[in-house]
N, CA, C and O of each residue as an XYZ file, in Angstrom:
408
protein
N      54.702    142.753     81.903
C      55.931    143.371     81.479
C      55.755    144.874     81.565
O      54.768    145.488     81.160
N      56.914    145.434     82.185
C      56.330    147.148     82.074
C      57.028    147.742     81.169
O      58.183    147.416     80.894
N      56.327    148.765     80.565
C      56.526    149.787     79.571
C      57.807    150.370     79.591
O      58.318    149.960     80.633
N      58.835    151.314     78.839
C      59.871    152.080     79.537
C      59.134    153.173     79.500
O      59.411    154.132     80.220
N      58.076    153.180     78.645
C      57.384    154.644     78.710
C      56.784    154.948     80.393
O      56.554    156.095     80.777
N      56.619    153.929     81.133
C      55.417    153.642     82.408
C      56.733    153.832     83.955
O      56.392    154.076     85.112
N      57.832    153.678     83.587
C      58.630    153.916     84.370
C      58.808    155.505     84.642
O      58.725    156.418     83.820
N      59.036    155.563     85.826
C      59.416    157.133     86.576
C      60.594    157.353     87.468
O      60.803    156.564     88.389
N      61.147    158.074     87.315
C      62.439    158.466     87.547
C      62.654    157.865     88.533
O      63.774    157.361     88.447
N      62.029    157.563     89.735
C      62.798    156.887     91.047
C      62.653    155.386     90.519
O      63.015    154.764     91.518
N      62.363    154.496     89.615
C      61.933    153.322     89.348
C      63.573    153.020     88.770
O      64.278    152.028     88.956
N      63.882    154.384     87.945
C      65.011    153.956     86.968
C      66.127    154.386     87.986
O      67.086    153.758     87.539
N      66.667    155.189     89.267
C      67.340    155.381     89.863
C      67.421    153.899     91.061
O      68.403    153.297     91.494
N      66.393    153.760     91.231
C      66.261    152.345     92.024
C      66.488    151.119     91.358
O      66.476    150.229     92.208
N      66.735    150.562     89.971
C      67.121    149.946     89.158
C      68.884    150.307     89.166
O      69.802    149.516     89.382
N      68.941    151.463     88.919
C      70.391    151.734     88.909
C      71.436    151.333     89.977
O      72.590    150.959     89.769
N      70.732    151.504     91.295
C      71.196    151.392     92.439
C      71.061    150.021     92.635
O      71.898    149.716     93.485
N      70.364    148.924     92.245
C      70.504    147.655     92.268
C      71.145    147.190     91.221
O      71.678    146.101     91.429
N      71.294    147.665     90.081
C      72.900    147.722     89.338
C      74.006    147.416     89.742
O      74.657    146.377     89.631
N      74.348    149.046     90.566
C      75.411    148.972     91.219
C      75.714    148.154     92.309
O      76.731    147.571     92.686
N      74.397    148.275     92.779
C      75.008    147.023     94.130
C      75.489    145.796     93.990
O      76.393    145.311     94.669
N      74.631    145.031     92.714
C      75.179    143.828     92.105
C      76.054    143.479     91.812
O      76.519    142.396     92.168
N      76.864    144.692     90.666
C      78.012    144.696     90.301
C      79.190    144.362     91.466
O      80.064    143.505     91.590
N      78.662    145.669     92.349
C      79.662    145.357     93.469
C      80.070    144.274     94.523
O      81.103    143.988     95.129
N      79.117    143.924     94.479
C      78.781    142.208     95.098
C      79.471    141.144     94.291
O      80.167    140.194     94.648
N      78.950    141.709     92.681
C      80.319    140.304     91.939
C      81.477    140.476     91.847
O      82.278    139.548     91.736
N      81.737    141.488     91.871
C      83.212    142.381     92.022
C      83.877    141.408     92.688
O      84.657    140.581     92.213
N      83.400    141.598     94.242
C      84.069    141.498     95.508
C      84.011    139.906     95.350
O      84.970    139.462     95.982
N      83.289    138.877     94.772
C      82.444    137.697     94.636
C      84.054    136.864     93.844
O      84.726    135.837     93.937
N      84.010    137.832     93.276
C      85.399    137.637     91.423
C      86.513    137.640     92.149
O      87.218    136.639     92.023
N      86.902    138.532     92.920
C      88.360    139.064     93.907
C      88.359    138.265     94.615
O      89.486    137.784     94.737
N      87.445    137.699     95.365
C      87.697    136.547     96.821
C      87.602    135.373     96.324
O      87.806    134.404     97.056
N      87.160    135.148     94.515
C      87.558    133.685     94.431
C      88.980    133.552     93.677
O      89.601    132.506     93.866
N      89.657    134.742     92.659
C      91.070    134.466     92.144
C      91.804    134.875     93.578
O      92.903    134.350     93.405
N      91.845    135.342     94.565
C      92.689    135.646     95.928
C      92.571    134.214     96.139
O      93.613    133.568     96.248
N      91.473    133.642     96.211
C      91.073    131.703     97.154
C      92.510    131.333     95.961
O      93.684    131.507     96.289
N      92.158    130.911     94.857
C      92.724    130.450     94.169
C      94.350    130.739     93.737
O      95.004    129.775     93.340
N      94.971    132.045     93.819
C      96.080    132.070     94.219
C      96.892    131.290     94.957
O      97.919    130.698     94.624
N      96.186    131.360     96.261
C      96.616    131.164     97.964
C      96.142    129.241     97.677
O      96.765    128.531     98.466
N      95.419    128.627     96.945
C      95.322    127.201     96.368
C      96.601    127.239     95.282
O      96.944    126.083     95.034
N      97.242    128.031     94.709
C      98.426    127.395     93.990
C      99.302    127.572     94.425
O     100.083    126.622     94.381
N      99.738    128.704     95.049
C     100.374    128.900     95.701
C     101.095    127.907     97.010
O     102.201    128.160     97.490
N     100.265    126.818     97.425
C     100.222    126.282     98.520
C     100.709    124.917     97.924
O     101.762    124.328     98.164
N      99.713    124.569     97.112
C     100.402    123.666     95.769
C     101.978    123.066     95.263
O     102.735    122.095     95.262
N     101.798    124.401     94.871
C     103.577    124.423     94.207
C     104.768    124.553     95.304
O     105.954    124.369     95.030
N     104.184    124.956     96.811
C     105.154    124.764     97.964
C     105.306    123.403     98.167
O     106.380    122.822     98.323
N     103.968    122.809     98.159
C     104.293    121.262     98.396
C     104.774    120.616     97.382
O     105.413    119.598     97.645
N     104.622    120.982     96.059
C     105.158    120.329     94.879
C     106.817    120.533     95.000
O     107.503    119.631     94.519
N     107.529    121.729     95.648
C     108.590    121.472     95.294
C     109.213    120.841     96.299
O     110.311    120.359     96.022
N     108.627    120.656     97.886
C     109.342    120.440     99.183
C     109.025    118.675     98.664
O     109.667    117.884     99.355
N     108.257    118.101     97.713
C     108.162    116.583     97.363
C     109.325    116.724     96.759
O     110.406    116.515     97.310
N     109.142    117.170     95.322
C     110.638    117.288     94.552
C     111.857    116.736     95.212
O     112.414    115.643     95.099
N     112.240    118.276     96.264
C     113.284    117.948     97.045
C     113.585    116.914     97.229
O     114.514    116.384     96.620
N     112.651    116.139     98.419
C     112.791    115.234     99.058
C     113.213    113.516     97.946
O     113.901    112.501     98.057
N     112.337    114.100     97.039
C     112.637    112.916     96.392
C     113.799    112.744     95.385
O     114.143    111.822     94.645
N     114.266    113.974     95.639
C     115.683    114.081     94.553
C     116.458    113.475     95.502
O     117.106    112.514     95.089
N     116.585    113.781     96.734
C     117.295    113.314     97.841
C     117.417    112.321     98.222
O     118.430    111.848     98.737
N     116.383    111.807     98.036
C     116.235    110.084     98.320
C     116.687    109.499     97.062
O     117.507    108.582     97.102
N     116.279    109.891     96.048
C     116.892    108.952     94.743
C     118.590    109.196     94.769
O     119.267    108.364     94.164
N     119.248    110.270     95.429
C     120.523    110.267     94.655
C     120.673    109.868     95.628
O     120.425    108.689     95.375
N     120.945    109.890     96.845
C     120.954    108.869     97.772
C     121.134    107.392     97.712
O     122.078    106.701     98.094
N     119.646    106.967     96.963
C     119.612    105.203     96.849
C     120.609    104.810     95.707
O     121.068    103.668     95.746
N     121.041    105.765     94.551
C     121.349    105.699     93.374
C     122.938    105.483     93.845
O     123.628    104.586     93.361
N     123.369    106.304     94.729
C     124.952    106.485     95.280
C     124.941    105.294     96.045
O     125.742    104.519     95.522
N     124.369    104.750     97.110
C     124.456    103.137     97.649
C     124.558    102.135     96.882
O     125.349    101.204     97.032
N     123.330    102.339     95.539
C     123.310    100.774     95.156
C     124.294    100.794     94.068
O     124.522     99.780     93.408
N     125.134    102.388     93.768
C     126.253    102.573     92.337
C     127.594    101.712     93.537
O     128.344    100.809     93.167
N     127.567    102.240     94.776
C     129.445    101.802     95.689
C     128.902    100.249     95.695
O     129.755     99.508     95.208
N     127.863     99.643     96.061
C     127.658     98.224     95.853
C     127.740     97.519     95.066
O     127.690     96.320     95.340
N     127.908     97.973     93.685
C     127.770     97.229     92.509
C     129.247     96.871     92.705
O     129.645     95.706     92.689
N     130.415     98.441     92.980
C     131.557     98.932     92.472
C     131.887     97.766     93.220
O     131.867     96.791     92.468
N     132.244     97.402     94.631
C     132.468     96.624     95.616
C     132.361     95.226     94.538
O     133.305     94.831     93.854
N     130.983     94.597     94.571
C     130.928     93.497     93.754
C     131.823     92.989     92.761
O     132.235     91.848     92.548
N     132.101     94.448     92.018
C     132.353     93.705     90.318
C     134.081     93.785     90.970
O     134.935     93.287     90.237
N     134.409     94.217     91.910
C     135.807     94.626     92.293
C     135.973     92.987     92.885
O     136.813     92.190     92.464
N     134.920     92.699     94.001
C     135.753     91.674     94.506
C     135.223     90.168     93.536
O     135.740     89.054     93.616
N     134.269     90.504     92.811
C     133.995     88.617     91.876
C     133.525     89.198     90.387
O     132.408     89.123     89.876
N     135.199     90.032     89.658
C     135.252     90.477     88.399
C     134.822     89.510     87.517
O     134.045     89.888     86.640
N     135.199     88.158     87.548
C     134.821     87.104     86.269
C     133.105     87.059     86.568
O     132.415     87.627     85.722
N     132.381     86.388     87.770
C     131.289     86.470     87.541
C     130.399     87.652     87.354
O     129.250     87.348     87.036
N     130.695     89.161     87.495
C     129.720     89.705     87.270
C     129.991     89.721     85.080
O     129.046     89.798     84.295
N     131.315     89.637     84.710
C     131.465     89.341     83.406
C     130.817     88.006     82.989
O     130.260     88.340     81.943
N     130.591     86.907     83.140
C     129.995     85.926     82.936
C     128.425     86.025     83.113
O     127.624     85.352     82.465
N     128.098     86.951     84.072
C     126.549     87.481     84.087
C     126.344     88.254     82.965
O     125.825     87.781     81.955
N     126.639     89.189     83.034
C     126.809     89.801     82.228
C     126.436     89.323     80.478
O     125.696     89.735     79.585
N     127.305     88.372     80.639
C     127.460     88.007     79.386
C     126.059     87.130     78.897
O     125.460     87.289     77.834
N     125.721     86.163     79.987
C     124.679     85.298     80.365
C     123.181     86.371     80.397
O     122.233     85.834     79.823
N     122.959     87.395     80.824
C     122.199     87.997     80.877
C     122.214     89.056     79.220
O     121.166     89.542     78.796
N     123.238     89.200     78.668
C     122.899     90.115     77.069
C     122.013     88.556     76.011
O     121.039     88.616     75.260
N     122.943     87.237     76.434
C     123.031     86.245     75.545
C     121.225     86.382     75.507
O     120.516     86.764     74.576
N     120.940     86.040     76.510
C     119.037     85.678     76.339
C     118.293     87.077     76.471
O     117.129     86.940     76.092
N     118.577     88.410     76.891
C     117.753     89.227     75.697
C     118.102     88.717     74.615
O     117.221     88.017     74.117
N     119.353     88.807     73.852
C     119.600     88.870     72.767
C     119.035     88.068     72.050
O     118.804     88.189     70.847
N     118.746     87.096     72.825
C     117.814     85.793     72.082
C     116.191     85.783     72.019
O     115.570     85.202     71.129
N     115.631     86.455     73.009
C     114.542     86.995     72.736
C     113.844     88.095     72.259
O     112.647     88.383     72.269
N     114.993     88.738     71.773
C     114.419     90.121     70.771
C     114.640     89.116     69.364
O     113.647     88.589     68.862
N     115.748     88.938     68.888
C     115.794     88.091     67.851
C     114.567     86.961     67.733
O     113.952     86.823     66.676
N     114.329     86.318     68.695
C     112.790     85.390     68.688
C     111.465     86.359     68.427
O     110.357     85.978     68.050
N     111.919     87.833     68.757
C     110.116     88.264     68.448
C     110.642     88.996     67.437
O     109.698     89.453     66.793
N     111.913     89.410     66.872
C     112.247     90.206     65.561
C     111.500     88.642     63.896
O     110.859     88.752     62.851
N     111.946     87.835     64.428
C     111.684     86.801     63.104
C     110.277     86.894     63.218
O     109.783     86.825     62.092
N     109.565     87.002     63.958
C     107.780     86.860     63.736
C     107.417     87.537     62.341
O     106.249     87.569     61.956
């Protein structure tokens, strides 16, 4: 281990200067990885919203086909989709009531 007393001025200027160089090395080390990482979210959230889009598009889309198909249906066979209807509340209704008594 050396002394600080045993050190001489070019020891502590040559220490300094590998200081600085270090520093500057992590500097630049620190900057080129939040720049990487920007340009990674950045790239991210382009694709996150061009999915979005697409999938808003497609759902209101499928949502508007299968809403005029229903409309069509219940327009042209009004009693049976009411008799479904009715047939389909009757047995939830009967199986929430079957797991409500437990």
């Amino acid at each position: 281990m050396t002394h600080v007393n045993s050190l001489t001025p070019s020891d502590i200027t040559s220490a300094v200067d590998d200081i600085v160089e270090n520093t500057k090395r992590a500097k630049d080390a620190a900057l080129d990885a939040v720049k990487s990482a920007r340009d990674t979210a950045t790239e991210v959230a382009q694709q996150t919203r061009t999915f979005a889009a697409e999938q808003a598009r497609a759902g209101a889309a499928w949502t508007t086909k299968q809403a005029k198909e229903a409309h069509h249906v219940a327009e042209d066979h009004p009693m049976g989709l009411a008799l479904g209807a009715f047939a389909l509340g009757l047995g939830l209704g009967f199986l929430i009531s079957r797991n409500l008594a437990r």
